[in-house]
N, CA, C and O atoms as CSV, one atom per row, in Angstrom:
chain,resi,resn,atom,element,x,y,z
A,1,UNK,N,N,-0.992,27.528,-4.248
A,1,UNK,CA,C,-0.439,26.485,-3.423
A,1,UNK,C,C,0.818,27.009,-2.738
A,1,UNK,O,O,1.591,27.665,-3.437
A,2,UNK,N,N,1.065,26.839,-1.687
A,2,UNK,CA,C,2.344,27.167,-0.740
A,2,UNK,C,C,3.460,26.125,-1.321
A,2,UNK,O,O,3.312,24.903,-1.354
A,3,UNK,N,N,4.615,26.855,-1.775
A,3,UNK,CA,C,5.680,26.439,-1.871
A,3,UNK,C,C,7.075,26.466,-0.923
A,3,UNK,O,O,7.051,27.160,0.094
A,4,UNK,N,N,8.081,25.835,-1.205
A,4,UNK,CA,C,9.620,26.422,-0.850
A,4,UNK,C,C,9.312,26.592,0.742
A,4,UNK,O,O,8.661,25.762,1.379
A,5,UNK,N,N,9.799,27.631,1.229
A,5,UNK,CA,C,10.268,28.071,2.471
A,5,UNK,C,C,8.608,28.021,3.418
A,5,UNK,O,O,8.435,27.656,4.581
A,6,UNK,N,N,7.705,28.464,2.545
A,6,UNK,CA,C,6.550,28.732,3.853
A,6,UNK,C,C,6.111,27.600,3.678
A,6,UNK,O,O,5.335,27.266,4.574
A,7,UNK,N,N,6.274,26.841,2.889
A,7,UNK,CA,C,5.692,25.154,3.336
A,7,UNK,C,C,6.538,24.516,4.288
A,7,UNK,O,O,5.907,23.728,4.993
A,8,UNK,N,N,8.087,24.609,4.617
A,8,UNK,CA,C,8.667,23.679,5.206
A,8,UNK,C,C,8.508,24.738,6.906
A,8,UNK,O,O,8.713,24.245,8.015
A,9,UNK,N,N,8.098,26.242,6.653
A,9,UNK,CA,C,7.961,26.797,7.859
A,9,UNK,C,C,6.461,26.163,8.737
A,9,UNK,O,O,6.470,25.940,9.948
A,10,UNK,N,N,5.262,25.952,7.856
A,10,UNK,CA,C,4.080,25.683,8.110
A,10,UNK,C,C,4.532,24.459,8.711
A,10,UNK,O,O,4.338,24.590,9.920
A,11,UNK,N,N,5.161,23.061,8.414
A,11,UNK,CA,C,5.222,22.146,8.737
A,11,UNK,C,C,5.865,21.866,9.921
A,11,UNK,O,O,5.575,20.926,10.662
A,12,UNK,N,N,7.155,23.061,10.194
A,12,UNK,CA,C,7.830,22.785,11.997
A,12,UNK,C,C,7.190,23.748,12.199
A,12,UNK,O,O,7.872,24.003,13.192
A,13,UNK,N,N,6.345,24.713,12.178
A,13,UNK,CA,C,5.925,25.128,13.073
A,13,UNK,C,C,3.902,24.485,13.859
A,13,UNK,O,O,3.175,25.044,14.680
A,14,UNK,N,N,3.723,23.233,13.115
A,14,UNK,CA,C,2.670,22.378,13.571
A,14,UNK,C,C,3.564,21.458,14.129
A,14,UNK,O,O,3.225,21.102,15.258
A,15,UNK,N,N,4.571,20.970,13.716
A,15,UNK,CA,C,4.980,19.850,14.359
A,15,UNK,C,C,5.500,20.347,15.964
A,15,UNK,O,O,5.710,19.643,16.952
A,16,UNK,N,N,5.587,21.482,15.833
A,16,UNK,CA,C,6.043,22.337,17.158
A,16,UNK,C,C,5.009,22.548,18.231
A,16,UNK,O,O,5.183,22.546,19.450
A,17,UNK,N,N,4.029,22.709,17.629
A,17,UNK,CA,C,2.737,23.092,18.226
A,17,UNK,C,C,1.798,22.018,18.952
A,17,UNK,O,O,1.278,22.060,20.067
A,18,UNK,N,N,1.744,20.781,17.683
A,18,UNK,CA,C,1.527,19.793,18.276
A,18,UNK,C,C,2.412,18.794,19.150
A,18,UNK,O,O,1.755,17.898,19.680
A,19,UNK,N,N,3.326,18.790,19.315
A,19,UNK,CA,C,4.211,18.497,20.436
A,19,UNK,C,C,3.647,18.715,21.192
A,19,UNK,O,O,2.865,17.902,21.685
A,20,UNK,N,N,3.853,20.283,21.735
A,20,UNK,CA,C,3.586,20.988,23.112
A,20,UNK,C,C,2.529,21.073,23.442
A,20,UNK,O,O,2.370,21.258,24.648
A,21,UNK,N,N,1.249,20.979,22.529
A,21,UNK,CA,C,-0.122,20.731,22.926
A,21,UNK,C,C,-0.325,19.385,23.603
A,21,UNK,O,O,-0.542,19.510,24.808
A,22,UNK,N,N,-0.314,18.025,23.122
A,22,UNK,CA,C,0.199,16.746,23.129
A,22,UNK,C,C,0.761,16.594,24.742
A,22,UNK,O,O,0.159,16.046,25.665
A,23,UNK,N,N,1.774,17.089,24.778
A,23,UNK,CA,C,2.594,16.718,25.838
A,23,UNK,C,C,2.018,17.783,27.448
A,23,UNK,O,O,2.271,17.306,28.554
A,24,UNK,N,N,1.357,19.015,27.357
A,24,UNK,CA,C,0.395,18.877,28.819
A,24,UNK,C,C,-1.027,18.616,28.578
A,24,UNK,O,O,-1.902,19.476,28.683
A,25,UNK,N,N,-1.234,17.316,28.231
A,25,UNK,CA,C,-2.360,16.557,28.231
A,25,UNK,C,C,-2.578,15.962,29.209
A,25,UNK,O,O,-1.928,14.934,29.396
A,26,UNK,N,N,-3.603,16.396,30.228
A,26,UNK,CA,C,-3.935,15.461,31.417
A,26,UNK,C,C,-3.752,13.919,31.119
A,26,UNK,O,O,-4.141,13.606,29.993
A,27,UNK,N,N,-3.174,12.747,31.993
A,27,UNK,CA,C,-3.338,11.231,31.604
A,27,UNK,C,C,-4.791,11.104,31.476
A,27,UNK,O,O,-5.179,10.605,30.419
A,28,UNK,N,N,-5.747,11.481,32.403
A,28,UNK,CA,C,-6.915,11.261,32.073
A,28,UNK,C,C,-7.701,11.794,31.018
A,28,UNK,O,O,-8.902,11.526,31.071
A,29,UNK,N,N,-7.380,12.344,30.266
A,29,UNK,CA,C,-7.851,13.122,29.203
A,29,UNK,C,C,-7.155,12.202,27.877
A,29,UNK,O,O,-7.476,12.552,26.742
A,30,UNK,N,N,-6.388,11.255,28.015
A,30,UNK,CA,C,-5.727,10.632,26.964
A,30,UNK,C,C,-6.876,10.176,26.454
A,30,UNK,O,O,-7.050,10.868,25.451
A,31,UNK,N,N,-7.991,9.227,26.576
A,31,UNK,CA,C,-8.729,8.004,25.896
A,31,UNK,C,C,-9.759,8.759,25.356
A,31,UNK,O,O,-10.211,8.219,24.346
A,32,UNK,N,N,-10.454,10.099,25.726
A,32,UNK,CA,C,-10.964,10.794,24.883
A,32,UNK,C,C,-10.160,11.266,23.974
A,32,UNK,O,O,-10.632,10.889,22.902
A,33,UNK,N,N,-9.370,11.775,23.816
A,33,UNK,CA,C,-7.781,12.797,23.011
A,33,UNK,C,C,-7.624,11.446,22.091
A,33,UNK,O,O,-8.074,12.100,21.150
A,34,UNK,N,N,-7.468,10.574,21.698
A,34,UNK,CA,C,-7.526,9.467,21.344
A,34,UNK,C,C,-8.707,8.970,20.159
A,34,UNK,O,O,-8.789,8.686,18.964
A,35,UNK,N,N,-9.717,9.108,21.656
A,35,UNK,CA,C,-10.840,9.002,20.046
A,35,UNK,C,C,-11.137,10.180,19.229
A,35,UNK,O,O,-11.843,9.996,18.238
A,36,UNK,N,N,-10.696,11.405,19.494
A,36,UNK,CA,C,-10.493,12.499,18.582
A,36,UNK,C,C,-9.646,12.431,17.466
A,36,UNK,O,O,-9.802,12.718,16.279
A,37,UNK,N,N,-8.503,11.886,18.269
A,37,UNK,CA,C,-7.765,12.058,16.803
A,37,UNK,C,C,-7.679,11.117,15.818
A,37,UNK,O,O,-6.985,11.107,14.801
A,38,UNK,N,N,-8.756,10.038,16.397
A,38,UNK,CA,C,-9.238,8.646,15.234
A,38,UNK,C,C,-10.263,9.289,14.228
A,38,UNK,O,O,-10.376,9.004,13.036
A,39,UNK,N,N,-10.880,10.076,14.838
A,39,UNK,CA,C,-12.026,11.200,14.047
A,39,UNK,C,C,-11.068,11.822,12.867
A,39,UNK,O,O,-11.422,11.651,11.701
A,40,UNK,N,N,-10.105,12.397,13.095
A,40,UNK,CA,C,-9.247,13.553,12.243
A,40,UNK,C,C,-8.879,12.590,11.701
A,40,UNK,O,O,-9.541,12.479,10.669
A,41,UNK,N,N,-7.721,11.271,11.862
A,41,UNK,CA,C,-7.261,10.704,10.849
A,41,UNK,C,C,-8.210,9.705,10.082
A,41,UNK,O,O,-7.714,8.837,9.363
A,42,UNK,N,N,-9.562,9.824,10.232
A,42,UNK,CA,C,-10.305,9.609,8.982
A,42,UNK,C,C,-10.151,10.462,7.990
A,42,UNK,O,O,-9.708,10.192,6.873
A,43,UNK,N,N,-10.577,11.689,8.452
A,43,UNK,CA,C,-10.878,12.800,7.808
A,43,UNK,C,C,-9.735,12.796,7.003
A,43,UNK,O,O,-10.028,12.849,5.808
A,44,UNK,N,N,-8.407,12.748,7.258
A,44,UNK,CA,C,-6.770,12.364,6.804
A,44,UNK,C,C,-6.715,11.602,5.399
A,44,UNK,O,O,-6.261,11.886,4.291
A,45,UNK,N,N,-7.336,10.582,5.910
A,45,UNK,CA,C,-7.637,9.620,4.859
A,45,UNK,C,C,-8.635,9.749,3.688
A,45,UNK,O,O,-8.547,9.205,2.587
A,46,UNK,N,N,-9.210,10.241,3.956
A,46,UNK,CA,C,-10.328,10.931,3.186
A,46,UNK,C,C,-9.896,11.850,2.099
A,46,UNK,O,O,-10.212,11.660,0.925
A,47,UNK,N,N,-8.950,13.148,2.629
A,47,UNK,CA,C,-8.358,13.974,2.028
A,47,UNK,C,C,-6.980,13.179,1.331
A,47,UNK,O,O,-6.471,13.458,0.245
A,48,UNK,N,N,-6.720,12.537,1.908
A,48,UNK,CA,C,-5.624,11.590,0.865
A,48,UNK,C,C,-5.967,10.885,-0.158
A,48,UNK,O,O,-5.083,10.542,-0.943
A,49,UNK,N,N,-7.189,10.544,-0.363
A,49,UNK,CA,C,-7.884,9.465,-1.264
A,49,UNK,C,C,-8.291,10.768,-2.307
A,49,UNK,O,O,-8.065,10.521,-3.491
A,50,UNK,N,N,-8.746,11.843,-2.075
A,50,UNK,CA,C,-9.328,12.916,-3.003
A,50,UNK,C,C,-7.977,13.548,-3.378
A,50,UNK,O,O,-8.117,14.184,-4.422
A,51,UNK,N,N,-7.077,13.588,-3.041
A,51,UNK,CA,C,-5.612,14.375,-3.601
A,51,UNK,C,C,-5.222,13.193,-4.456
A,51,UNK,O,O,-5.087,13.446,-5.653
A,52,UNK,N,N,-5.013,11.926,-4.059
A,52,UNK,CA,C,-4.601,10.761,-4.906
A,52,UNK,C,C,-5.232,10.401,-6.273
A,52,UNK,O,O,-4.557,9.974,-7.210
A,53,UNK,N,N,-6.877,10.646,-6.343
A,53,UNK,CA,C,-7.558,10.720,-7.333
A,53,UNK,C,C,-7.138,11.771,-8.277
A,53,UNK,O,O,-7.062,11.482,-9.471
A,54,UNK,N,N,-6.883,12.856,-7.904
A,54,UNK,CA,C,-6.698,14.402,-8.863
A,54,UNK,C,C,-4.693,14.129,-8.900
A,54,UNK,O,O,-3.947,15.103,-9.010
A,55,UNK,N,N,-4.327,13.162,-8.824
A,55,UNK,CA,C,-2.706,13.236,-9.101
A,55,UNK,C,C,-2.773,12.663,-10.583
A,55,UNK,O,O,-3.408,11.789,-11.173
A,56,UNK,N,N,-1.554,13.829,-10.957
A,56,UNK,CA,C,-1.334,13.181,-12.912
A,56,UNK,C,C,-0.424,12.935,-12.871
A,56,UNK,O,O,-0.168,12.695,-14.051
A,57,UNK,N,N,0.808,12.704,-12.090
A,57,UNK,CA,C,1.979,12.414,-12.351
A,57,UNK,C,C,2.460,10.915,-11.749
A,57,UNK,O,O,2.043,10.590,-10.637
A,58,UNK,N,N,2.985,10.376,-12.195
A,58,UNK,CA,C,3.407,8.512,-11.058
A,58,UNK,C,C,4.228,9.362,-10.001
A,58,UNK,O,O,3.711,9.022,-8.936
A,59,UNK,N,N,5.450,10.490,-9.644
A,59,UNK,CA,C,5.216,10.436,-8.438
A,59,UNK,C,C,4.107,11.217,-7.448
A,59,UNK,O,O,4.168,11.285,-6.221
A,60,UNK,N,N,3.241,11.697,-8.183
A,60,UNK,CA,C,2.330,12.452,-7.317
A,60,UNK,C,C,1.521,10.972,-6.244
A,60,UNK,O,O,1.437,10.737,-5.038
A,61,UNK,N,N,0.961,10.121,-7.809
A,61,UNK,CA,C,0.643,9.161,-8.298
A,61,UNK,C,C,1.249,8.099,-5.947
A,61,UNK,O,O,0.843,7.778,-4.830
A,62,UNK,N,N,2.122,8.146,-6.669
A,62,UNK,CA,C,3.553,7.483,-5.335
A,62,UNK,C,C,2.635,7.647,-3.962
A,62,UNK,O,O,1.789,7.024,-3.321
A,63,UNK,N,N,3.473,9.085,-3.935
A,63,UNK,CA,C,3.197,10.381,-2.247
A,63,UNK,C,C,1.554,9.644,-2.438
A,63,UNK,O,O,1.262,8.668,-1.747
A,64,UNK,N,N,0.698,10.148,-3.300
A,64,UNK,CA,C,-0.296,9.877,-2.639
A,64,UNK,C,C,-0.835,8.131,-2.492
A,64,UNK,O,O,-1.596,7.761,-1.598
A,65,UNK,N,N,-0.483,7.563,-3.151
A,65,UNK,CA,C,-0.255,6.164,-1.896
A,65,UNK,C,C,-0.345,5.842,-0.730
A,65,UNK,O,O,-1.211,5.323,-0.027
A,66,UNK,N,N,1.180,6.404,-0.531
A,66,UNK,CA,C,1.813,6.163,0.927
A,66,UNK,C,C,0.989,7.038,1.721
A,66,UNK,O,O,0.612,6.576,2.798
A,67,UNK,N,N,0.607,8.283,1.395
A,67,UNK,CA,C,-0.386,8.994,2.277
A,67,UNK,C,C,-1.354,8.377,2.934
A,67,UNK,O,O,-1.438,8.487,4.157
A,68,UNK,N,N,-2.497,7.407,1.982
A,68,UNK,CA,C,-3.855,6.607,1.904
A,68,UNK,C,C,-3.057,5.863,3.033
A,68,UNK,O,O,-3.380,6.061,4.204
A,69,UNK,N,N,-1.832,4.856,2.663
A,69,UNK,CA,C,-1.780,3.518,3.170
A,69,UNK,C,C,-1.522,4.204,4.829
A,69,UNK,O,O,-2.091,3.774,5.832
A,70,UNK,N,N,-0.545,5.337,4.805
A,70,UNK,CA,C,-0.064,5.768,6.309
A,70,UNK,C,C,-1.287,6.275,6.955
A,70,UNK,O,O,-1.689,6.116,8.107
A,71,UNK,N,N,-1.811,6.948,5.919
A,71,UNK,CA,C,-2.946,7.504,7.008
A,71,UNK,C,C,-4.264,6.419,7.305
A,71,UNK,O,O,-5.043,6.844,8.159
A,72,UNK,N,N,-4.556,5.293,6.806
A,72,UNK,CA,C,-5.092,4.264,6.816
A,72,UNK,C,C,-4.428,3.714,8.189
A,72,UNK,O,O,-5.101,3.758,9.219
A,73,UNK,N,N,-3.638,3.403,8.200
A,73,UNK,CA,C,-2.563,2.718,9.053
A,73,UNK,C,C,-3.220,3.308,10.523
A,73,UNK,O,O,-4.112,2.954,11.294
A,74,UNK,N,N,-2.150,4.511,10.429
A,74,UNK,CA,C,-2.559,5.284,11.638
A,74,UNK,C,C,-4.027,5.166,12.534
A,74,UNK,O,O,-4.182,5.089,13.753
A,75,UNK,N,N,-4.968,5.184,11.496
A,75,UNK,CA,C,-6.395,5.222,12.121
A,75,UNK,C,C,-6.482,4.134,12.584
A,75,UNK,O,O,-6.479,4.198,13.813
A,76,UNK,N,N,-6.586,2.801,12.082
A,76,UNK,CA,C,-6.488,1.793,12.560
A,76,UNK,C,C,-5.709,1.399,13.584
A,76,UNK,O,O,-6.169,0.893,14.608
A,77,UNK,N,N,-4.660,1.574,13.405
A,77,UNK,CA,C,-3.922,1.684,15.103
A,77,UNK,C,C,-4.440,2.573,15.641
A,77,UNK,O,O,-4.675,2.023,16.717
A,78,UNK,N,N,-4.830,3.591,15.743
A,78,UNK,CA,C,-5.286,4.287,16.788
A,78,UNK,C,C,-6.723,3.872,17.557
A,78,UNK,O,O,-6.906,4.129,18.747
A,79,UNK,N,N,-7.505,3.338,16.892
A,79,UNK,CA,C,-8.578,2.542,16.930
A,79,UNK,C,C,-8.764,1.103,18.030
A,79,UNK,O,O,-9.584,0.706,18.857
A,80,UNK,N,N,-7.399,0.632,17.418
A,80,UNK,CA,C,-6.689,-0.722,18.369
A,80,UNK,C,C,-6.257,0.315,19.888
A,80,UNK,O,O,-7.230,0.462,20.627
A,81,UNK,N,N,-5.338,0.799,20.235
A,81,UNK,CA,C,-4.906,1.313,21.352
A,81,UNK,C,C,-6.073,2.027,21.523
A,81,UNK,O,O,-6.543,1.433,22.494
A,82,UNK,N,N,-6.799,2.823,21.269
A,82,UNK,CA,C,-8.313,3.139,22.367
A,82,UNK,C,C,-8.894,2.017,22.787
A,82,UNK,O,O,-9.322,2.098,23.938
A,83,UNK,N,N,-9.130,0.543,22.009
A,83,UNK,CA,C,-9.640,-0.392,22.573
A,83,UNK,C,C,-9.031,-0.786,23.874
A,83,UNK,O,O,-9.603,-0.865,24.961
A,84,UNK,N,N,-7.765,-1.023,23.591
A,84,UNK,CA,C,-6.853,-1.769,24.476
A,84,UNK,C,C,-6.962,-0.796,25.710
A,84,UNK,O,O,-7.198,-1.163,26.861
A,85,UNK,N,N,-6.713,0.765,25.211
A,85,UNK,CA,C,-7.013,1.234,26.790
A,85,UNK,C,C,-8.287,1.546,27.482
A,85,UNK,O,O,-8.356,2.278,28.469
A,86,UNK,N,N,-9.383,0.901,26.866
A,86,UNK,CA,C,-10.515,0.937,27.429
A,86,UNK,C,C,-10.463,-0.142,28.007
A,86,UNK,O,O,-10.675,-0.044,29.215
A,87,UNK,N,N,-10.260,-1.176,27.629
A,87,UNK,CA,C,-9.848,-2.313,27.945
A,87,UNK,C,C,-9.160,-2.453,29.786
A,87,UNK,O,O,-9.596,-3.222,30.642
A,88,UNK,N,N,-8.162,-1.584,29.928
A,88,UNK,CA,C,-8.079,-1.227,31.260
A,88,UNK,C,C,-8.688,-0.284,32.348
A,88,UNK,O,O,-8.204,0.279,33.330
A,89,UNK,N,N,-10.021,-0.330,31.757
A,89,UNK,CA,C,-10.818,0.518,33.030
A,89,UNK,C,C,-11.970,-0.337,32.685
A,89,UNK,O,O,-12.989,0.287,32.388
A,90,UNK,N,N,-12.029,-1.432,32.661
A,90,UNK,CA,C,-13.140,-1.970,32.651
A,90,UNK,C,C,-12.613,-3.105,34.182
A,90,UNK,O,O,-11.505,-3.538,34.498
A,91,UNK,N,N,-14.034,-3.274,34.853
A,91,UNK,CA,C,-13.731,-4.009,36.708
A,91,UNK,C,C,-13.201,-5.345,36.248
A,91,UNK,O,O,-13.319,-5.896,35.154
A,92,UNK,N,N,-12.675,-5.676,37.194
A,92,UNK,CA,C,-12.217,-7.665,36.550
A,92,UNK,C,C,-13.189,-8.199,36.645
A,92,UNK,O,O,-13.131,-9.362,36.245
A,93,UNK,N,N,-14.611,-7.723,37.202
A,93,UNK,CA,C,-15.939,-8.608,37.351
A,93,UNK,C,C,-16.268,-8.891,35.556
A,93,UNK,O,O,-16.443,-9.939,34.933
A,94,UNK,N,N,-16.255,-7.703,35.197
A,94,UNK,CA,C,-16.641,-7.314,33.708
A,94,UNK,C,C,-15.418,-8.404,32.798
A,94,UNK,O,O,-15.977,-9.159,32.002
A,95,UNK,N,N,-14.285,-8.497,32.841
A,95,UNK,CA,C,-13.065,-9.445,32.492
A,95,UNK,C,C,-13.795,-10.926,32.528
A,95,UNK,O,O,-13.873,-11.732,31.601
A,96,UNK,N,N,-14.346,-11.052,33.978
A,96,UNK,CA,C,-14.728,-12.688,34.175
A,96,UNK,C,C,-16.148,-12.845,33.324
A,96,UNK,O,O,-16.247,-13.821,32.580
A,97,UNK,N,N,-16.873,-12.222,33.389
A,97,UNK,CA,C,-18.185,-12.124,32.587
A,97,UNK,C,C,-17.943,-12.262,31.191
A,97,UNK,O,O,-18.451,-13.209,30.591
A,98,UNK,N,N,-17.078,-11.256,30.478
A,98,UNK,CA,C,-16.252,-11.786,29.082
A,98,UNK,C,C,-15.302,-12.978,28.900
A,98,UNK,O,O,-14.946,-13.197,27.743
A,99,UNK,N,N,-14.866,-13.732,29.811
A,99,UNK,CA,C,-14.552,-14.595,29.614
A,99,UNK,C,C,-14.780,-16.328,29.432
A,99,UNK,O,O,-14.266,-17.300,28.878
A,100,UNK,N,N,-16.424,-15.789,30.700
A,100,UNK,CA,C,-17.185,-17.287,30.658
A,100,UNK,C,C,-18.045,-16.939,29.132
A,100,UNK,O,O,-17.895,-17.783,28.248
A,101,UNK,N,N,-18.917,-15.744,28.825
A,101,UNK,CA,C,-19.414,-15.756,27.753
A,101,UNK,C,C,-18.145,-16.137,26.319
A,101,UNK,O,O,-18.739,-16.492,25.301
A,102,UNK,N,N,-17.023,-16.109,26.209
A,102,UNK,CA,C,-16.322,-16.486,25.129
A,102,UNK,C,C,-16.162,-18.410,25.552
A,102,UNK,O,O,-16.286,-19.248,24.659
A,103,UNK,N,N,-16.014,-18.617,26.329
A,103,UNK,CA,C,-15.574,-20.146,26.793
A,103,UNK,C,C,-17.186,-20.659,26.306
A,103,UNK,O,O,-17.321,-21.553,25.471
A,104,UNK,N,N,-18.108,-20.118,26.805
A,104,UNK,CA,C,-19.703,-20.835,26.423
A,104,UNK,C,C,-19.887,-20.479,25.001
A,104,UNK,O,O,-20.513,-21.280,24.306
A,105,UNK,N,N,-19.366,-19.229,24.386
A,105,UNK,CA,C,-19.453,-19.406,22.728
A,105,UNK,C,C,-18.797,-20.628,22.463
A,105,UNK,O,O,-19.564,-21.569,22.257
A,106,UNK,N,N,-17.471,-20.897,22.406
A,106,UNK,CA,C,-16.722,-22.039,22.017
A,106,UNK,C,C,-16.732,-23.274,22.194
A,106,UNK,O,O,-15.979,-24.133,21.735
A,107,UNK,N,N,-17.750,-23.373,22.987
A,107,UNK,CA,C,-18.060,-24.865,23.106
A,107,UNK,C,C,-17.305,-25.561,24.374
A,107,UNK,O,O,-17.049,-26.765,24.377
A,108,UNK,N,N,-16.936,-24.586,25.577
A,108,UNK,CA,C,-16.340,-25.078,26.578
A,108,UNK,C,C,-15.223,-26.105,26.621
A,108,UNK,O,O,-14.997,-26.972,27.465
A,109,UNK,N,N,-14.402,-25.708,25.195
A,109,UNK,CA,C,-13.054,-26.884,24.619
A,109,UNK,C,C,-11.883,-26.623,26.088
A,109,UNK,O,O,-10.843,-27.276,25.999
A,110,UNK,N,N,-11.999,-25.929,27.077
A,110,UNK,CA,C,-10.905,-25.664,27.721
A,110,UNK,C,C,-10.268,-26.731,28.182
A,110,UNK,O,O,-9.217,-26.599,28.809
């Protein structure tokens, strides 16, 4: 297992990486880039739930918690904001069509 110095080097030097990858991302390339990285932070979660299982200690026990719940978190928001920005490339014809079909589910209470 990586300890001390090359663990805290491994960690700024991804957080470095992913920055600068991140940041010349075409805008149009966001809503795919998006549902990718809803893919990975499953996978996140996944690997947090199998490290949390194999923890013997209460604070291993802890970290891996907050891991599950953050990386839980994350996916799910990320999940919500791909909706929402799909949500803006859809025509307002498509808007009015979803809106009489929700008013005719409900019983036309407007």
């Amino acid at each position: 297992m990586i300890t001390g110095f090359a663990a805290v080097y491994i960690f700024i030097l991804a957080a470095f990486v992913g920055y600068e990858v991140i940041s010349r991302v075409p805008v149009i390339l966001h809503t795919p880039l998006m549902s990718g990285s809803n893919f990975v932070h499953g996978i996140v979660v996944v690997g947090a739930m199998v490290v949390l299982g194999g923890a013997e200690t209460t604070p291993q026990r802890i970290v891996g918690f907050f891991a599950v719940l953050l990386g839980a978190a994350n996916a799910v928001g990320g999940y919500a904001v791909t909706e929402r920005m799909l949500d803006m490339f859809k025509s307002s014809g498509d808007q009015k069509k979803n809106a009489a079909a929700a008013q005719t589910k409900g019983g036309g209470d407007a």
